[in-house]
C-alpha positions as CSV (number, residue, x, y, z in Angstrom):
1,X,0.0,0.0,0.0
2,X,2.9,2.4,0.8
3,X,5.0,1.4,-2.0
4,X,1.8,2.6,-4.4
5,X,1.1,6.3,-2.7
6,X,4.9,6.4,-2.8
7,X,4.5,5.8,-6.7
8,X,1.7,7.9,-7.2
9,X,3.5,10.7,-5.8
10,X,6.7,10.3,-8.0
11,X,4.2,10.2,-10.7
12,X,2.5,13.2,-9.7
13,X,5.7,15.5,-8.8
14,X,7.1,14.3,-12.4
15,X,3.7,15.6,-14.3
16,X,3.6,18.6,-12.3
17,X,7.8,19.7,-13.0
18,X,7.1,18.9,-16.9
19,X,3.6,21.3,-16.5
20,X,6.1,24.0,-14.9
21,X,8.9,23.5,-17.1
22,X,6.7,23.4,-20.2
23,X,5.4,27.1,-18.8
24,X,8.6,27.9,-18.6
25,X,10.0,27.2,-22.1
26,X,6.5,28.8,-23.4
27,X,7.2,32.1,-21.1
28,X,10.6,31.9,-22.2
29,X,9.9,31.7,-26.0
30,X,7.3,34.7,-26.3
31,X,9.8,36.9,-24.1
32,X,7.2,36.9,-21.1
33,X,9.2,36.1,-18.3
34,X,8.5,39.0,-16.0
35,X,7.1,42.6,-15.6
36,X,6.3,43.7,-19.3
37,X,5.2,46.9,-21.0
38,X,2.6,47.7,-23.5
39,X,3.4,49.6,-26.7
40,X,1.3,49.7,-29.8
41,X,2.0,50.5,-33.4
42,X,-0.9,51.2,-36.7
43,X,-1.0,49.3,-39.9
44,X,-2.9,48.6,-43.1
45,X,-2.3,45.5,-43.7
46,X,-1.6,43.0,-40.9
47,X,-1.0,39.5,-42.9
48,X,0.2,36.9,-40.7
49,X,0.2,39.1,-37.3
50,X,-1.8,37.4,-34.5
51,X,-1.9,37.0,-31.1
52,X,1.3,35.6,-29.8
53,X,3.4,36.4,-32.4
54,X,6.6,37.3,-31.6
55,X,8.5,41.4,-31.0
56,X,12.3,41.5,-31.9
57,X,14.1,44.7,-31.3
58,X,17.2,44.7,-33.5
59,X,16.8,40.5,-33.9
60,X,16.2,40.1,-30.5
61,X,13.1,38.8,-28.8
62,X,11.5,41.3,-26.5
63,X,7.8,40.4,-26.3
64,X,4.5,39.3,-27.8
65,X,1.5,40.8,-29.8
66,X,-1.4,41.0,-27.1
67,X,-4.1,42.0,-29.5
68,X,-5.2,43.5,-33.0
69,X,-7.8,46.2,-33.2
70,X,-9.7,47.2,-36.4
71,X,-10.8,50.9,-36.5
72,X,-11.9,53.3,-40.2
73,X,-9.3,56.2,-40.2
74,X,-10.8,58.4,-42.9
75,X,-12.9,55.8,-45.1
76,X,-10.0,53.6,-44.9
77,X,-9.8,49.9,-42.5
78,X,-6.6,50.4,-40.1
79,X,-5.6,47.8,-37.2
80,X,-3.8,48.7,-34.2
81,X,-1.6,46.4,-32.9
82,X,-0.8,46.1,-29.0
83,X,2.2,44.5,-28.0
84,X,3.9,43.5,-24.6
85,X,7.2,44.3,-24.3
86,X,10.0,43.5,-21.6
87,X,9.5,46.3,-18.8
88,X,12.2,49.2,-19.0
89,X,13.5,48.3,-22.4
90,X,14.6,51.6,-23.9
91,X,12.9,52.4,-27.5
92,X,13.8,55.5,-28.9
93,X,10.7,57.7,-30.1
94,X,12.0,57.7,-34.0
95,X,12.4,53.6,-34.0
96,X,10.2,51.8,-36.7
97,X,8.3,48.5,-36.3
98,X,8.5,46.3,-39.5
99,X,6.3,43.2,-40.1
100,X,9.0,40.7,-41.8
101,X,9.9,37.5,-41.9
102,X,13.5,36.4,-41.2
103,X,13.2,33.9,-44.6
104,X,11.0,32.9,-47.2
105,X,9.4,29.9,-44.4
106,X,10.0,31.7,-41.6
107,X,6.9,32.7,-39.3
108,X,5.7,36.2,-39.2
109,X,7.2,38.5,-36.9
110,X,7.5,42.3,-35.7
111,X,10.9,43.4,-35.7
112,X,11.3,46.8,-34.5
113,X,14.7,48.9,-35.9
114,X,16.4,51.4,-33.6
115,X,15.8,55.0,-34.1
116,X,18.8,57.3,-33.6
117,X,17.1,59.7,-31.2
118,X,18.2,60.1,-27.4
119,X,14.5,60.5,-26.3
120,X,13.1,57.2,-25.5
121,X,9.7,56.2,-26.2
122,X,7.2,56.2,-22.9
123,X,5.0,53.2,-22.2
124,X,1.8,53.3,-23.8
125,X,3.4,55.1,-26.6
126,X,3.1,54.6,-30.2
127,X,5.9,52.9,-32.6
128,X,5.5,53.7,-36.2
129,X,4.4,50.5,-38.0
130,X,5.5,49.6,-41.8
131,X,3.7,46.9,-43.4
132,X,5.4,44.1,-44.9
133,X,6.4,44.3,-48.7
134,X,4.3,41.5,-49.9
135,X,6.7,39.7,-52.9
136,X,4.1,37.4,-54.1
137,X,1.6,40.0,-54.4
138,X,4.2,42.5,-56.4
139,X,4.9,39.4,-58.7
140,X,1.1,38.6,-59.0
141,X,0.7,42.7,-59.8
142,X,3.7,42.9,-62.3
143,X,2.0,39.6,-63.9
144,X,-2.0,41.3,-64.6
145,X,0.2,44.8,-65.4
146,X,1.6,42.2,-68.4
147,X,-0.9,40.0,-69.1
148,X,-3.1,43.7,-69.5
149,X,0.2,45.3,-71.5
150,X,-0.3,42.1,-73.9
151,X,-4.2,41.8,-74.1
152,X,-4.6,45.8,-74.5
153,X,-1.3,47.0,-76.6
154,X,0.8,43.8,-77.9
155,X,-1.9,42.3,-79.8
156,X,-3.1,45.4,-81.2
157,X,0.6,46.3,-82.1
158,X,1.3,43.0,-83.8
159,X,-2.1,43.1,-85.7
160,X,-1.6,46.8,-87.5
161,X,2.1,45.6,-88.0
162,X,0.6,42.7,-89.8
163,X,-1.9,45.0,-91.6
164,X,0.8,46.9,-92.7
165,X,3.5,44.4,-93.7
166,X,0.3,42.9,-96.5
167,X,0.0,46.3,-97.5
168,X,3.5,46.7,-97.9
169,X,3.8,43.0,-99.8
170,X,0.4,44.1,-102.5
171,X,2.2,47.4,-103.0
172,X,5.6,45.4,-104.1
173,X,3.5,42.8,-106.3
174,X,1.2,46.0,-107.8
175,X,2.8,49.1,-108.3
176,X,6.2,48.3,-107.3
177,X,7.4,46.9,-110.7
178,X,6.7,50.1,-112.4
179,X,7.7,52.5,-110.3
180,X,11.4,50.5,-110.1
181,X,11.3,50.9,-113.9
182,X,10.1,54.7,-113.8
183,X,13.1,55.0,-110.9
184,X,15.2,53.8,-113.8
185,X,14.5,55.6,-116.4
186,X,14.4,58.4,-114.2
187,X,18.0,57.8,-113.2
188,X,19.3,56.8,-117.1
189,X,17.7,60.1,-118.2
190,X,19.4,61.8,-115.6
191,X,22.8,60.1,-116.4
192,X,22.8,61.3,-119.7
193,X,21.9,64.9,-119.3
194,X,24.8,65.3,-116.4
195,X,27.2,65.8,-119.4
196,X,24.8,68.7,-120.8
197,X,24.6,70.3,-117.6
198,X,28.2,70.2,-116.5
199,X,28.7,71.6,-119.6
200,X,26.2,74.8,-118.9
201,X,28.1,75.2,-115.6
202,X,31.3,75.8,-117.1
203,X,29.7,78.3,-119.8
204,X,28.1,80.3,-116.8
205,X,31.0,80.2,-114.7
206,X,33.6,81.8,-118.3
207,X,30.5,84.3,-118.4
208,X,30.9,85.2,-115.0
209,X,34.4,85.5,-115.0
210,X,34.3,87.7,-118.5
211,X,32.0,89.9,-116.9
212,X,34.6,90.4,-113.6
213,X,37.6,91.4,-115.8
214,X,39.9,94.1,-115.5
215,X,37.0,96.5,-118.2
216,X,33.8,95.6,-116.0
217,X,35.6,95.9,-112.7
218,X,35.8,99.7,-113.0
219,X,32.3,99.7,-114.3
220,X,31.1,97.8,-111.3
221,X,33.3,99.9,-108.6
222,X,31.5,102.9,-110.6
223,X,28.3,101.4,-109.9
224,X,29.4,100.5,-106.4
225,X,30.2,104.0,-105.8
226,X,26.8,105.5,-107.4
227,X,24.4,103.4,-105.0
228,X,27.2,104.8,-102.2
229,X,26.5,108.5,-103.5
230,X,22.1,107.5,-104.1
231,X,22.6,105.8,-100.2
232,X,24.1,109.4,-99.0
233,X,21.5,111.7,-100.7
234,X,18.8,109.1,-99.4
235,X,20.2,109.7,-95.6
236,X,20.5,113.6,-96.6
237,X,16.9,113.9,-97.9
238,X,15.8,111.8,-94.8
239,X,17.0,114.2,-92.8
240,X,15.6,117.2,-94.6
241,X,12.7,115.4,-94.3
242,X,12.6,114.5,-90.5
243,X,13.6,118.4,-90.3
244,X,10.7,119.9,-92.4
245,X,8.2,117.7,-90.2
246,X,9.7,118.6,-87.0
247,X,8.9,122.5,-88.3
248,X,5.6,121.7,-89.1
249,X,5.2,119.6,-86.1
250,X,6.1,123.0,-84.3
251,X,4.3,125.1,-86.4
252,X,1.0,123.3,-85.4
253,X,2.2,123.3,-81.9
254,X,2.6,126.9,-81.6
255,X,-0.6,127.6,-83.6
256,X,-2.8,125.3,-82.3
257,X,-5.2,127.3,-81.5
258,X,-5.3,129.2,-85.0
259,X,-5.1,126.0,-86.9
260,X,-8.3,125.2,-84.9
261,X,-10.2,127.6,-86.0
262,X,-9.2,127.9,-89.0
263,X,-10.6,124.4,-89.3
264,X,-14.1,125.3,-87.1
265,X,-14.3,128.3,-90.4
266,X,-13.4,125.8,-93.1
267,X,-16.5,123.5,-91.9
268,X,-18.7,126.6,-91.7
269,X,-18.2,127.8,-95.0
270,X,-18.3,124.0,-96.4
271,X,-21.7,123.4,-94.6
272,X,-23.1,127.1,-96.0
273,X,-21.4,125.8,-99.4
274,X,-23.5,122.5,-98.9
275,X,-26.5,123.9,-98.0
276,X,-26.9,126.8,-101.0
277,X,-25.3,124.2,-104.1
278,X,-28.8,123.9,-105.2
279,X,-29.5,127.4,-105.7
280,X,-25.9,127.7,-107.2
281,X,-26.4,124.9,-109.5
282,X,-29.6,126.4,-110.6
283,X,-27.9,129.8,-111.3
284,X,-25.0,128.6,-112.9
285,X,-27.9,126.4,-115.5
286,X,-29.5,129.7,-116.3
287,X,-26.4,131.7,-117.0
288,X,-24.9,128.7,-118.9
289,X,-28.4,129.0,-120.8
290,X,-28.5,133.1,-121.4
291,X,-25.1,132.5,-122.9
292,X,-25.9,130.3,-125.6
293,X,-28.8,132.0,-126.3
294,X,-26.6,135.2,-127.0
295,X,-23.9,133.5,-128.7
296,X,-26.7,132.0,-131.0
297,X,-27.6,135.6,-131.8
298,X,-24.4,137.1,-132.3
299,X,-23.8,134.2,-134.8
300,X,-27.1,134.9,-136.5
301,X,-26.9,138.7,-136.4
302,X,-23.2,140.2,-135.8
303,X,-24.9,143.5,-136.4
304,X,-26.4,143.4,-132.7
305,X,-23.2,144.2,-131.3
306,X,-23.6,147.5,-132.7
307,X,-26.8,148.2,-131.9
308,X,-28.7,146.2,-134.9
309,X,-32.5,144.9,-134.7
310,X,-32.8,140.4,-133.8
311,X,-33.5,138.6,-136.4
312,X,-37.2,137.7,-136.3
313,X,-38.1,133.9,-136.2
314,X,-39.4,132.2,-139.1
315,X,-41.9,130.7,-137.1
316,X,-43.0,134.1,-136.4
317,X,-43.3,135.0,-139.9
């Protein structure tokens, strides 16, 4: 009977020092083996963060995420992330908490780098979060940015290339042929007119040197000097000009007030003009009229300039 209490005990005390040194290897794992602190840090995306997974400052394991907290922060989902960290562990205020992974099958963690700051973060504080870059996610993106680039551009590109090469290949079995013999001929008729022309350069080049000889180089410094002497008196007259309107620029300036009314007269007399060129006309038609009628007479009679009877009218007779 003793012998089996005495193994039941044994039994017992060895469950009970594997249940405390399994705690112990848990409390030592997640970095909560005494008096901790709580900090917490914002993110957008919180893939593979949960409870219990594991703070690193600089690589080394400080604490535990306690919990995550989903709040909107201007129409947009953010999660605050509360983590317990060894109690009087210095974290300056400028120190950023990454979520990484230490290899491409490595678990999740929050590693927090060290800012360069003296001041040192307060409990309770806030450590600025960075989310993880997401690989697999940039390599799905850069693969629909391609798969798009092809569906949307590629295609289309290859498809008016094609167009345009068939275009290309009717033109050469159509028109080509006889624009490569036109090109020819065009190039033959060319070839035999180079001597002609060759030729005409040489004649115009003799004339122009016959017309720069010793005889026409006087003539042409006489020329020269005539459009010099035509340029001078140009200048000269310019002047004489620029003078003469200064004066009457002047003139009008000192007159003004003559000049206007002078002017105020001028339209009087043109409006009394205006308004009596009827009566005028009519005047002038009567005298114009009086003196043909006495230069018909004198050519009838003569004798009336000295006094002599008219002539009667025959229809008066």
């Amino acid at each position: 009977m003793k012998n089996e209490k005495i193994n039941y005990l044994l039994v017992g005390g060895f469950v009970i020092a594997m249940v405390i040194g399994l705690v112990a290897m848990v409390a030592l794992l997640t970095g909560r083996t005494g008096a901790a602190d709580r900090y917490f840090a914002v993110y957008g995306n919180v893939t593979g963060v949960k409870f219990g997974t594991q703070v690193l400052y600089e690589g080394y394991p400080i604490g535990q995420v306690e919990e995550i907290t989903p709040f909107s922060d201007k129409g947009k989902m953010r999660f605050r992330v509360d983590m317990t960290i060894t109690e009087g562990w210095n974290i300056p205020d400028d120190s950023v908490a990454h979520i990484a992974a230490s290899g491409l099958l490595s678990a999740i963690t929050i590693s927090i780098s060290a800012g360069h700051n003296t001041s040192i973060l307060k409990p309770g504080g806030e450590i600025q979060g960075r989310e993880a870059a997401n690989m697999f996610a940039a390599i799905s993106s850069v693969a629909d940015q391609i798969g798009e680039l092809s569906e949307g551009s590629l295609k289309p590109l290859l498809d008016n290339m094609n167009r345009t090469v068939d275009g290309f290949a009717v033109l050469l079995e159509g028109d080509a042929s006889v624009l490569l013999e036109d090109l020819v001929k065009l190039v033959g008729d060319v070839s035999d007119r180079t001597p002609r022309i060759m030729d005409n350069m040489e004649s115009a080049a003799s004339r122009m040197a016959g017309l720069l000889d010793e005889e026409n180089a006087g003539k042409i410094d006489e020329i020269i000097d005539n459009a010099e002497r035509l340029t001078r008196d140009l200048n000269e007259t310019r002047a004489a000009m620029d003078s003469v309107v200064r004066a009457v620029d002047t003139l009008l300036a000192d007159n003004r007030l003559d000049v206007d009314k002078t002017i105020v007269d001028l339209r009087h007399t043109a409006e009394s003009v205006a308004r009596h060129i009827d009566a005028i006309n009519e005047n002038m038609e009567g005298a114009s009229r009086n003196m043909y009628e006495f230069s018909r007479q004198i050519r009838q009679n003569p004798g009336l300039l000295l006094g002599g009877t008219p002539i009667k009218d025959e229809a008066k007779k």
